[in-house]
C-alpha positions as CSV (number, residue, x, y, z in Angstrom):
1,X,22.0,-4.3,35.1
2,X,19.2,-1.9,34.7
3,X,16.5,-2.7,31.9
4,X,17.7,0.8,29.5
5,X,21.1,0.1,30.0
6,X,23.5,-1.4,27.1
7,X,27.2,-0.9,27.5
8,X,30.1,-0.2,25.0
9,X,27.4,-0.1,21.9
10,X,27.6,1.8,18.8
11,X,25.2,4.9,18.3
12,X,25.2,4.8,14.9
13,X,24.4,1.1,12.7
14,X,24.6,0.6,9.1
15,X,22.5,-1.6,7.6
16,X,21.2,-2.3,4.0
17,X,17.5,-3.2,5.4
18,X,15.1,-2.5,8.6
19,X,13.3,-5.4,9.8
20,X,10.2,-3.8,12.1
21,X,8.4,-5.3,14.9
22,X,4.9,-4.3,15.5
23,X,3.1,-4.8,19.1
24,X,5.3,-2.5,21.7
25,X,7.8,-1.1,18.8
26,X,5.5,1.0,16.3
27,X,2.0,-0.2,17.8
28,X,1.2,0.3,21.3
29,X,-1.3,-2.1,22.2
30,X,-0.5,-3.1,25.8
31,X,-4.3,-2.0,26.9
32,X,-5.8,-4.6,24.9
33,X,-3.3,-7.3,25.0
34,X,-3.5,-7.2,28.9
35,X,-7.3,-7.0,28.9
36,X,-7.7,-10.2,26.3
37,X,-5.2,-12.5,28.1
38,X,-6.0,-11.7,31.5
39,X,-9.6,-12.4,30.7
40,X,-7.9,-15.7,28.7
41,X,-5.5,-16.8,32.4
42,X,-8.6,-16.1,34.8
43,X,-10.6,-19.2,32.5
44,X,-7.8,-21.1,32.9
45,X,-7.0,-20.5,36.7
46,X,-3.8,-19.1,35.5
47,X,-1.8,-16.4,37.4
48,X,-2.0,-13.2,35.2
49,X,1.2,-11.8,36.1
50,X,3.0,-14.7,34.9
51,X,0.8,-14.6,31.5
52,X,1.8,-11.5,31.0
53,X,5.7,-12.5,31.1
54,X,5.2,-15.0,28.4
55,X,2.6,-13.5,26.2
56,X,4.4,-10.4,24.8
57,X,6.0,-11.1,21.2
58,X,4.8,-14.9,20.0
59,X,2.5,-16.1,18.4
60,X,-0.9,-17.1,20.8
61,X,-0.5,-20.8,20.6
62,X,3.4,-20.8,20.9
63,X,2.5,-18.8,24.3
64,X,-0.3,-21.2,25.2
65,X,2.2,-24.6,24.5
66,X,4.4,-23.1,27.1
67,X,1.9,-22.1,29.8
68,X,-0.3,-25.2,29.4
69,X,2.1,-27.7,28.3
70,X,-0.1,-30.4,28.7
71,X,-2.9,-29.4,26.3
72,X,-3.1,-30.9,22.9
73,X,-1.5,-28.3,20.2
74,X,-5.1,-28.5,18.4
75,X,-6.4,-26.8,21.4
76,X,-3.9,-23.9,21.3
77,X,-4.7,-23.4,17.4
78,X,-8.0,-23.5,17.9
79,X,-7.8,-21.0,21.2
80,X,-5.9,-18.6,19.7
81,X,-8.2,-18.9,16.7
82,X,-10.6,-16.9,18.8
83,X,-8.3,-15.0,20.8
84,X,-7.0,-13.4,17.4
85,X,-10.5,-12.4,16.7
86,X,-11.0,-10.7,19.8
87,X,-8.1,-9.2,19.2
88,X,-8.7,-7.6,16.0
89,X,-12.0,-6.7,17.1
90,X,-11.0,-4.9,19.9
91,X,-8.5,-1.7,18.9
92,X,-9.5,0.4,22.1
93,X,-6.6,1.5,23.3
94,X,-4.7,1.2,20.7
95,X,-2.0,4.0,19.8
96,X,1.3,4.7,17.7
97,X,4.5,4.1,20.0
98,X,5.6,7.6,20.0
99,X,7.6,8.8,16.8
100,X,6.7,5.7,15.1
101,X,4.4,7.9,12.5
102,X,7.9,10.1,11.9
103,X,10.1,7.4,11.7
104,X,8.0,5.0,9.4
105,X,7.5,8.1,6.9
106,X,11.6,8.6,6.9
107,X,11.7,4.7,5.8
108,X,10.0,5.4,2.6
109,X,11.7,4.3,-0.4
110,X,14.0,2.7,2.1
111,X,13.9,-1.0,2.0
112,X,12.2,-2.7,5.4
113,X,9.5,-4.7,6.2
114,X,6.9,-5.8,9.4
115,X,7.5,-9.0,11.0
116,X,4.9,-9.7,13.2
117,X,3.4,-12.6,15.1
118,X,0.4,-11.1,14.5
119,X,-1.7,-12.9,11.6
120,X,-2.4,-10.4,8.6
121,X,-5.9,-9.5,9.8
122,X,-4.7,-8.4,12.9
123,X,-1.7,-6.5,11.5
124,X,-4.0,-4.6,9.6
125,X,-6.1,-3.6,12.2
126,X,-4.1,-1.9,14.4
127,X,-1.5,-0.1,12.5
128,X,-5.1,1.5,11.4
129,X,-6.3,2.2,14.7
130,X,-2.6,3.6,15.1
131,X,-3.1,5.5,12.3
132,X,-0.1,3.9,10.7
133,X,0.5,3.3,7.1
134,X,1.8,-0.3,6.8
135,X,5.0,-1.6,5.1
136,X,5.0,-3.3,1.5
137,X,6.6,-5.9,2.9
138,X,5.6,-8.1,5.8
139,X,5.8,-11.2,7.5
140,X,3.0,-12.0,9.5
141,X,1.8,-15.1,11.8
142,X,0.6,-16.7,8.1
143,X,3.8,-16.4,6.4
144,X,5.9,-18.5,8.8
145,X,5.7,-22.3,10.8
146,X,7.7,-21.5,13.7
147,X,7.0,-18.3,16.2
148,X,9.1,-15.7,17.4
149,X,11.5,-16.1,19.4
150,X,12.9,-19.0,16.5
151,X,14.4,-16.5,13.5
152,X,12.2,-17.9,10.3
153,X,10.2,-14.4,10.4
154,X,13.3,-12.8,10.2
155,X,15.0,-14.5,7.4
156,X,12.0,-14.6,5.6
157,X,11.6,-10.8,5.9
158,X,15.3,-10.5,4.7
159,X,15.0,-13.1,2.1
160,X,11.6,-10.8,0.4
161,X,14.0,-7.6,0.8
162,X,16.8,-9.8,-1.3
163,X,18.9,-8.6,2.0
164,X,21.8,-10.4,3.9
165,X,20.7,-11.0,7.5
166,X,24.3,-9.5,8.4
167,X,22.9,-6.3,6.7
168,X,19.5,-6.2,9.0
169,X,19.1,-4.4,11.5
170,X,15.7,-5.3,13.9
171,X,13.8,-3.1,16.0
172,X,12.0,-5.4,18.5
173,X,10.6,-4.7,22.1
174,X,9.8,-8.2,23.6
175,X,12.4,-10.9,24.8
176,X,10.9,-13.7,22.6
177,X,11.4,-11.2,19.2
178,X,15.0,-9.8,20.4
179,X,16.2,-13.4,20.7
180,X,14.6,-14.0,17.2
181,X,16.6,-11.5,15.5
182,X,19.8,-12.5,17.2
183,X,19.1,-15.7,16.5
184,X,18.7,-14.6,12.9
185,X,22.2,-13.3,12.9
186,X,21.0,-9.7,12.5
187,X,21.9,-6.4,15.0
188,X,18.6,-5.9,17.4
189,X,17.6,-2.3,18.6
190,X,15.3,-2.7,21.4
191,X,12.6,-0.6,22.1
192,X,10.8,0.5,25.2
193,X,10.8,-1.0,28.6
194,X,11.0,-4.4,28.6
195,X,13.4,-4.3,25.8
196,X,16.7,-3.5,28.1
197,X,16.6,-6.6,30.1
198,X,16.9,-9.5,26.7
199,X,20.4,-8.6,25.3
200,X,19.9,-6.0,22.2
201,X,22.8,-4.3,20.9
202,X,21.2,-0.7,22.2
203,X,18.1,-0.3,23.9
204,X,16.0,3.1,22.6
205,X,13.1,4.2,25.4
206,X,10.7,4.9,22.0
207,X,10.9,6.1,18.1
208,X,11.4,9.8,18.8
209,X,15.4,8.6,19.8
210,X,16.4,7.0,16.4
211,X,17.1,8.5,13.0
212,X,17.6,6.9,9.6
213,X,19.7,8.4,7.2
214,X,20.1,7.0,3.0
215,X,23.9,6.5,2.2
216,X,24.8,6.7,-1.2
217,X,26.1,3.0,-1.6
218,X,22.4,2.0,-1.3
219,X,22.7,1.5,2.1
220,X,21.6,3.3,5.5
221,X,23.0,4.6,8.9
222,X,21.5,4.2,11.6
223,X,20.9,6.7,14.7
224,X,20.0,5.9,18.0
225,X,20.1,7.7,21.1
């Protein structure tokens, strides 16, 4: 099935609460991503291709555990330590995904929040570099034991909204944060390329393709496509 195709889905959702991804759904950061853990698979005589297939949407060391499997935890922790310094360091590159600025302004005095595997630091570095203002509410690496792709971020960012995770809808770009918000129980628009191939209910190529209107019953539709 090609990557941008999801059949017999609605174009239209209702939820009571927007649950935001950031890397590859408002942020694009691909540039730097790719440039860190490249640098990160050549030191560890890794291929980079196959990095790059694991990387996108978990936390560092959850990504690390499954391409080194054999390396104390401590090690990942402490190697994605300095990765996520690099990281935050480093915003070259680093741009809105297109309509995010748009579609973040129509959320206002909507209820949503960022969840992110990204730790707050980092977060806050490159929705700035994106020139993005970011959400009240968040969920970031910090906030949560387990990594994307297990739901915790999720129902923790529903929980803080005071939000059924029936009533969430999730806009999520990588495989490991689409299975999260199934996983969560909660309807998943994917964004962007690699979005189409991980199961979301409807698959969006960027921002500039959804709408969100306010329904009078305190809740919101939806518009994608």
């Amino acid at each position: 099935m090609p990557a941008t195709t999801v059949p017999s889905v609605p174009s239209v959702l209702t939820a009571r609460a927007l649950l935001l991804d950031m890397d590859g759904t408002l942020v694009d950061s691909d540039a730097v991503v790719e440039r860190i853990w490249r640098r990160w698979a050549e030191q560890h005589g890794l291929d980079g291709d196959e990095v790059m297939k694991v990387v996108h949407g978990r936390q560092g060391h959850a990504s690390m555990a499954l391409l080194l499997p054999d390396r104390p935890m401590e090690q990942n922790h402490a190697d994605n330590a300095r990765l996520l310094a690099e990281e935050t360091a480093d915003v070259q590159g680093v741009v809105p995904i297109a309509g995010a600025p748009e579609f973040l302004a129509s959320l206002r005095g909507l209820p949503h929040a960022l969840v992110t595997s990204a730790d707050a630091a980092l977060a806050a570095a490159r929705m700035a570099a994106a020139g993005l203002g970011m959400p009240e509410v968040r969920v970031t690496a910090e906030s949560v034991g387990a990594s994307k792709p297990d739901p915790e971020g999720f129902l923790k960012g529903a929980a803080e909204l005071g939000v059924a995770p029936e009533d969430c809808v999730v806009f999520e770009d990588s495989g490991a944060g689409i299975q999260a918000g199934l996983a969560a129980g909660m309807r998943v628009v994917g964004v962007g390329p690699r979005a189409g191939f991980h199961g979301p209910d409807v698959v969006v190529g960027d921002l500039r393709g959804v709408r969100v209107e306010a329904v009078g019953d305190g809740s919101m539709r939806v518009y994608v496509g």
